[in-house]
C-alpha positions in Angstrom: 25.9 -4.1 8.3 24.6 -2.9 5.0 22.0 0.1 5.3 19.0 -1.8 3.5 19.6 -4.0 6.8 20.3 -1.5 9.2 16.9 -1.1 11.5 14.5 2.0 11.5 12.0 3.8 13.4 8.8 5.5 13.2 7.1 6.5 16.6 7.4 3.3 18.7 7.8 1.3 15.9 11.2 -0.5 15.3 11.4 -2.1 11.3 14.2 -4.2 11.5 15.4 -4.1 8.4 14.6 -1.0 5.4 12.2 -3.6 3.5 8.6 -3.9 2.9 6.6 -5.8 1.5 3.9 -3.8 -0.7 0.1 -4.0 -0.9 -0.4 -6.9 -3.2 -4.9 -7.8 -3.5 -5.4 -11.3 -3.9 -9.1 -11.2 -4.7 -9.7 -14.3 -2.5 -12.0 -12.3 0.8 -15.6 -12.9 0.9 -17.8 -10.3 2.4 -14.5 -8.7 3.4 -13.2 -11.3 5.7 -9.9 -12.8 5.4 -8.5 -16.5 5.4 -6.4 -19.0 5.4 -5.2 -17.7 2.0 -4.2 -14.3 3.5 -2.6 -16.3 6.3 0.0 -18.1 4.2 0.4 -15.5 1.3 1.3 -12.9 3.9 3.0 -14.9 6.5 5.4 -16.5 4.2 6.8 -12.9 3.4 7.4 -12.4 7.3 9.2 -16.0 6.9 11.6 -14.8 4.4 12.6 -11.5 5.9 10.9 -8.5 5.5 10.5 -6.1 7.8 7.2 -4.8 7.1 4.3 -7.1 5.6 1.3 -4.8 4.8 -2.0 -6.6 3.8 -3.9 -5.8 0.9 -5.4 -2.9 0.2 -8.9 -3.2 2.6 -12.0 -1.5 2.1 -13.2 1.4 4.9 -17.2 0.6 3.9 -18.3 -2.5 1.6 -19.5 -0.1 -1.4 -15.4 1.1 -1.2 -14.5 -2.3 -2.3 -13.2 -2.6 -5.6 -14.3 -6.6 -6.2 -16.0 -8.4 -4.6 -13.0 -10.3 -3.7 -11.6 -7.5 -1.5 -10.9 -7.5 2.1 -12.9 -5.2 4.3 -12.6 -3.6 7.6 -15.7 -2.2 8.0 -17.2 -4.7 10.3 -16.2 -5.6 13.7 -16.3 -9.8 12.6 -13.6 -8.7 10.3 -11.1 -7.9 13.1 -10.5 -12.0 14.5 -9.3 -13.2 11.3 -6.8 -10.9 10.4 -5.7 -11.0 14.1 -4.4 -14.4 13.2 -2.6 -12.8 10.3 -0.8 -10.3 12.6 0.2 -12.3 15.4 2.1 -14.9 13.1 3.5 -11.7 11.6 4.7 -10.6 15.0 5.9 -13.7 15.9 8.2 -14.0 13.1 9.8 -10.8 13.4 8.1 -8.8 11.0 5.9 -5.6 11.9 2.3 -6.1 10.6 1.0 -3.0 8.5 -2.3 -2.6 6.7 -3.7 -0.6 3.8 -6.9 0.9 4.2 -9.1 2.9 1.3 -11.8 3.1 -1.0 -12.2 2.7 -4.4 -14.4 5.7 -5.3 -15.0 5.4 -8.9 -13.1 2.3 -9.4 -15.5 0.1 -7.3 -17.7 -2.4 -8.7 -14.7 -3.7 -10.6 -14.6 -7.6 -11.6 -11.1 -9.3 -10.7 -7.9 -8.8 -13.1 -8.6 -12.2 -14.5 -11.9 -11.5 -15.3 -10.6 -8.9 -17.2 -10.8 -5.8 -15.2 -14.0 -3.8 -15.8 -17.0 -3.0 -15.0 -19.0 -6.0 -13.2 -21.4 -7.6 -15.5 -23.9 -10.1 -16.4 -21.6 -12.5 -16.9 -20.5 -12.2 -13.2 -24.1 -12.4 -12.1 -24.6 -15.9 -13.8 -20.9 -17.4 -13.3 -20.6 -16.3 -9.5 -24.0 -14.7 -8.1 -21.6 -11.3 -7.7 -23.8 -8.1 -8.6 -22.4 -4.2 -9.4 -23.5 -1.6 -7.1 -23.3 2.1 -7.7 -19.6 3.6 -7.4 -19.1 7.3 -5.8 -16.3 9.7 -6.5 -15.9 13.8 -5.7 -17.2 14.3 -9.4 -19.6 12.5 -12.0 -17.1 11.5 -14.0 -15.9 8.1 -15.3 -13.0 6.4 -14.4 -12.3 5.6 -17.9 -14.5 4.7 -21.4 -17.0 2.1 -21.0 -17.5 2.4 -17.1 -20.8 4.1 -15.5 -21.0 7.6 -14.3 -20.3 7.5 -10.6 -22.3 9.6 -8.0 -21.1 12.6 -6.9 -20.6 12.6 -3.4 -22.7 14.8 -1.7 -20.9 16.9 1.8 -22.9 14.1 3.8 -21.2 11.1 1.8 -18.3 12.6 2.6 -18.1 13.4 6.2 -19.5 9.4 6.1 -16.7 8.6 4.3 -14.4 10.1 6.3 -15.6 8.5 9.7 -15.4 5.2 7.7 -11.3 5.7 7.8 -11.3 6.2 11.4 -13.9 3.6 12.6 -11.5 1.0 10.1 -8.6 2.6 12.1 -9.7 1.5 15.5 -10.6 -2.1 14.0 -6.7 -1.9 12.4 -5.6 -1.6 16.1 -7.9 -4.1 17.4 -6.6 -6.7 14.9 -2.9 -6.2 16.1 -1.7 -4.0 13.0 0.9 -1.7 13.8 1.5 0.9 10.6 -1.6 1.8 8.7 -1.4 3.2 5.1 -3.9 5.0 3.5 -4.3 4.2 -0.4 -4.3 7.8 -1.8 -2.6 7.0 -5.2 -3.4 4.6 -8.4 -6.5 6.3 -9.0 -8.5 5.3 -5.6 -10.6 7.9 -3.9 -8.6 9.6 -1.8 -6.4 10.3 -5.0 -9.6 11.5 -7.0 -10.0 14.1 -4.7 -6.5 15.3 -5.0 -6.1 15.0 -8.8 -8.0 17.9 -10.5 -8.4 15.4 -13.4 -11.0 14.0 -11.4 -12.2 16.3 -8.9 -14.1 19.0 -10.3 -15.8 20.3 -7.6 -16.9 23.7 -7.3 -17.6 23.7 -3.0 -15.0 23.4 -0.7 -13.7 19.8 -1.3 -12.5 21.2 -5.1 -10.9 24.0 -7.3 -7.5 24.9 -5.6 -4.8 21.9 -4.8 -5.5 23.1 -0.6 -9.2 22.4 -1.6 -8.9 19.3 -2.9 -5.9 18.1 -0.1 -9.2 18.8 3.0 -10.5 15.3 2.2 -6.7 13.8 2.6 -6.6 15.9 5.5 -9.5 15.5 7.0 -8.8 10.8 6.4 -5.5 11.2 8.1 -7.5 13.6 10.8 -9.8 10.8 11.7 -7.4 8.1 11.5 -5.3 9.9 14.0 -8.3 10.3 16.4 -8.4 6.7 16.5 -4.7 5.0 16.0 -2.8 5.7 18.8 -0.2 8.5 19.1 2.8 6.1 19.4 2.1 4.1 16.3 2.6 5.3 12.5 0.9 6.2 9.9 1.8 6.9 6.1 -0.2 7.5 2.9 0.8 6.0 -0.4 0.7 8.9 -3.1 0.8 9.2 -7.1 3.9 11.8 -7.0 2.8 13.0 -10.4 -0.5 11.7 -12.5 1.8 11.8 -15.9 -0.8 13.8 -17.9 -1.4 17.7 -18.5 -3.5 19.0 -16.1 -2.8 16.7 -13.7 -0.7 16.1 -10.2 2.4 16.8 -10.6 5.6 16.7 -8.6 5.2 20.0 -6.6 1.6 19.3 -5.9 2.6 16.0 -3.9 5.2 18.1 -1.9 2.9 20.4 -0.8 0.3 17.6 -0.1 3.0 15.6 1.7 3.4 18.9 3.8 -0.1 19.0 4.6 -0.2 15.3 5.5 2.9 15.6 7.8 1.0 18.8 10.0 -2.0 16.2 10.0 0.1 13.1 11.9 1.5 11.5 9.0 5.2 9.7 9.1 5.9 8.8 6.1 4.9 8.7 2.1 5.0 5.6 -0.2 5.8 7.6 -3.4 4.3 5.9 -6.6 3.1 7.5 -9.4 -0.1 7.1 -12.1 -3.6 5.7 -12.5 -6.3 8.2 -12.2 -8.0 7.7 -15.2 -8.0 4.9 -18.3 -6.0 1.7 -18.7 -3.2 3.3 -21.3 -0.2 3.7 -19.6 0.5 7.8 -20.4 2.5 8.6 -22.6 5.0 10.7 -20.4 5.3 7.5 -18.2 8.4 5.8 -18.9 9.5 2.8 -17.5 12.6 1.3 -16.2 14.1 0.3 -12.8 13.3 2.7 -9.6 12.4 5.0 -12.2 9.9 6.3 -9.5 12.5 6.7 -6.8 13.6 10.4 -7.9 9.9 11.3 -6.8 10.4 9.9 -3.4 13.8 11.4 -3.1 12.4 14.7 -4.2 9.7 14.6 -1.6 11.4 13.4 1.0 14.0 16.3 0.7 12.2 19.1 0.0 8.8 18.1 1.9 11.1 16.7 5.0 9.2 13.5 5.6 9.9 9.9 5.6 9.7 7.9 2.1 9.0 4.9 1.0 10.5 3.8 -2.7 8.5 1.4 -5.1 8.4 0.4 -8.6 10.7 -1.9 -10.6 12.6 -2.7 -7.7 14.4 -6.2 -7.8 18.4 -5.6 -7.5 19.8 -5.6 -3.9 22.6 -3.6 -4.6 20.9 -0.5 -6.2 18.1 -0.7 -3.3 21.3 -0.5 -1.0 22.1 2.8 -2.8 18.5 3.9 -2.9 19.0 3.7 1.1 22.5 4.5 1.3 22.4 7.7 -0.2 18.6 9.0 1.7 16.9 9.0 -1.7 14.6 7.1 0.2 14.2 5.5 3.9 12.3 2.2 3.6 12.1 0.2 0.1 8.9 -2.1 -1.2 8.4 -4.8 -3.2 6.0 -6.5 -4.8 5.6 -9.2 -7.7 9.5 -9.8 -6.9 8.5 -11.2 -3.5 5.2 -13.0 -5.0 8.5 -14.7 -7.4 10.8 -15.1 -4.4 9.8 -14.5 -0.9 12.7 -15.0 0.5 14.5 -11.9 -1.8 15.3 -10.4 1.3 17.2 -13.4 2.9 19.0 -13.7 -0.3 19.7 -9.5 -0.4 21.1 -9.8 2.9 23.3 -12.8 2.0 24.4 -10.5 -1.1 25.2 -7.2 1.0 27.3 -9.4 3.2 24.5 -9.8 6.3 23.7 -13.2 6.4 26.8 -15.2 5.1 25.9 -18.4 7.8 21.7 -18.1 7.2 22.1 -16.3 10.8 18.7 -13.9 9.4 16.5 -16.9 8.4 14.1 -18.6 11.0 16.1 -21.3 13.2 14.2 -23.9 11.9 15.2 -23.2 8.2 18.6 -21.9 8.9 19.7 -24.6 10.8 19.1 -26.8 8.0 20.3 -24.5 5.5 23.8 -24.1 7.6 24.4 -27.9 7.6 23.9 -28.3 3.8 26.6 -25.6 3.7 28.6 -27.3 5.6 28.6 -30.7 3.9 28.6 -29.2 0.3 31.9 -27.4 1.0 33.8 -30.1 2.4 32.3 -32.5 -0.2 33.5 -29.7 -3.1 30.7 -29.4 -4.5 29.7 -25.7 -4.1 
């Protein structure tokens, strides 16, 4: 068996393959509760093979939501419908993990197709959707043209913070099994560890151990309630890409921290704390943030996730292969193909006969092969 296929564990949970399928927000939630949208968009990944479905990134309080179209998890009547979501996860083989953060700065945002910025009048008329007031460690914008957020004061935080673990409990009410905390892409947790936006002077700023308490203190409060034998990562921005900014060692040290607090494993991406201009120092190309998650998982001695321009089966073999990384994610590739990892597995050799596909597809698929051999015709 290839090693992208080979199984893997973290606590009690068994993956069974190295595959996951990344955060991907669908903007389609109102109030913060989920659907029959989330239903089929997630439960068609479990369908075609992955080993790990997380939902969308899901807001810890409804001012953390980034649109209005965000799911939520602050809320008890939250917890039935995604329920649904991870028992058809479960059913199909495929271990149900949830992303849970805040937006800080970023919230108030109108939907990518809407063009991404601040809400406005426009969606006040067109959809009865009005801004609120963001927060963030520092009053400081998240990029030109969007309001000053609040600086959180010590209570905001500490209310913050209980937010994570109250979502926490609801995660494990709701049958998730993995939770991920959204510290990267210029969310909040990430604003506190990048000194491009956190510019605090008390004891939640300044030096990088500083600005890691509030990381800390999330993975603290998830811990107190997420049980001991299930997992619980945190998706990083390895390096922000700008001067003055995160950078490589930081996250190491920060991936350190996170590992004393209870966390198994890092989803190592890279970017987004401040503007829409991609930085200059970011180049990109395939994996090209896989040496980050490599680096980290060497040197910080924790389990890594790769993401980012992934698509080819045989290089996310070697990514696996050679423990640059432990688990791999995708993304838009599986919103193109959900069934990539069916077809990977047929690639690497694993699923010549459609043995890895659902019985009810398989079987079907099998027969086809059958016939179109001995007709010649494939």
């Amino acid at each position: 068996m290839s090693h992208l296929f080979s199984s893997f564990q973290l606590r009690s949970v068994t993956f069974k393959n190295r595959i996951a399928v990344s955060p991907m927000s669908q903007y389609r939630a109102k109030n913060g509760l989920s659907n029959s949208w989330h239903l089929v968009h997630l439960g068609r990944f479990a369908i075609g093979g992955a080993g790990l479905v997380y939902a969308e990134a899901t807001a810890v309080e409804k001012e953390g939501r980034r649109t209005h179209g965000d799911l939520g998890l602050w809320d008890d009547k939250q917890i039935a419908g995604l329920k649904e979501i991870t028992s058809f996860l479960e059913a199909e083989g495929a271990v149900p993990g949830i992303q849970l953060g805040h937006a800080g700065r970023k919230a108030s945002e109108r939907r990518p197709w809407h063009n991404e910025t601040p809400v406005d009048d426009e969606d006040i008329r067109d959809r009865q959707e009005y801004p609120w007031t963001a927060i963030a460690p520092s009053a400081i914008p998240y990029a030109d043209g969007w309001p000053t957020p609040q600086e959180m004061t010590v209570a905001d935080i500490d209310r913050v913070i209980q937010s994570f673990g109250e979502a926490a409990r609801r995660s494990y009410e709701a049958g998730f099994k993995i939770i991920e905390v959204y510290a990267a892409h210029g969310f909040l947790v990430h604003q506190f560890l990048s000194p491009i936006a956190n510019q605090r002077t008390d004891e939640w700023g300044g030096s990088l151990e500083n600005r890691t308490r509030f990381a800390v203190e999330v993975a603290n409060s998830i811990r107190a309630n997420w049980p001991t034998d299930l997992p619980l990562a945190f998706r990083l921005s390895a390096t922000d890409w700008l001067d003055g900014g995160l950078e490589v060692d930081d996250t190491i040290k920060i991936s350190r921290a996170l590992k004393l607090a209870g966390v198994d494993m890092i989803d190592v991406s890279t970017g987004g704390i401040g503007g829409k201009e991609r930085p200059r120092r970011m180049v990109i190309e395939q994996g090209f943030q896989t040496p980050f998650a490599g680096q980290i998982r060497e040197t910080a001695d924790i389990s890594t996730m790769g993401v980012g321009f992934l698509w080819d089966a045989e290089q996310c073999e070697k990514l696996v292969a050679g423990e640059t990384v432990d688990m791999i994610a995708l993304a838009r590739e599986l919103l193109d193909d959900p069934n990539w990892p069916l077809k990977a597995a047929k690639l690497l050799g694993d699923n010549q006969h459609h043995e890895l596909a659902p019985i009810e597809a398989g079987w079907w698929l099998m027969k086809r092969h059958r016939l179109l051999s001995k007709l010649g015709l494939r």
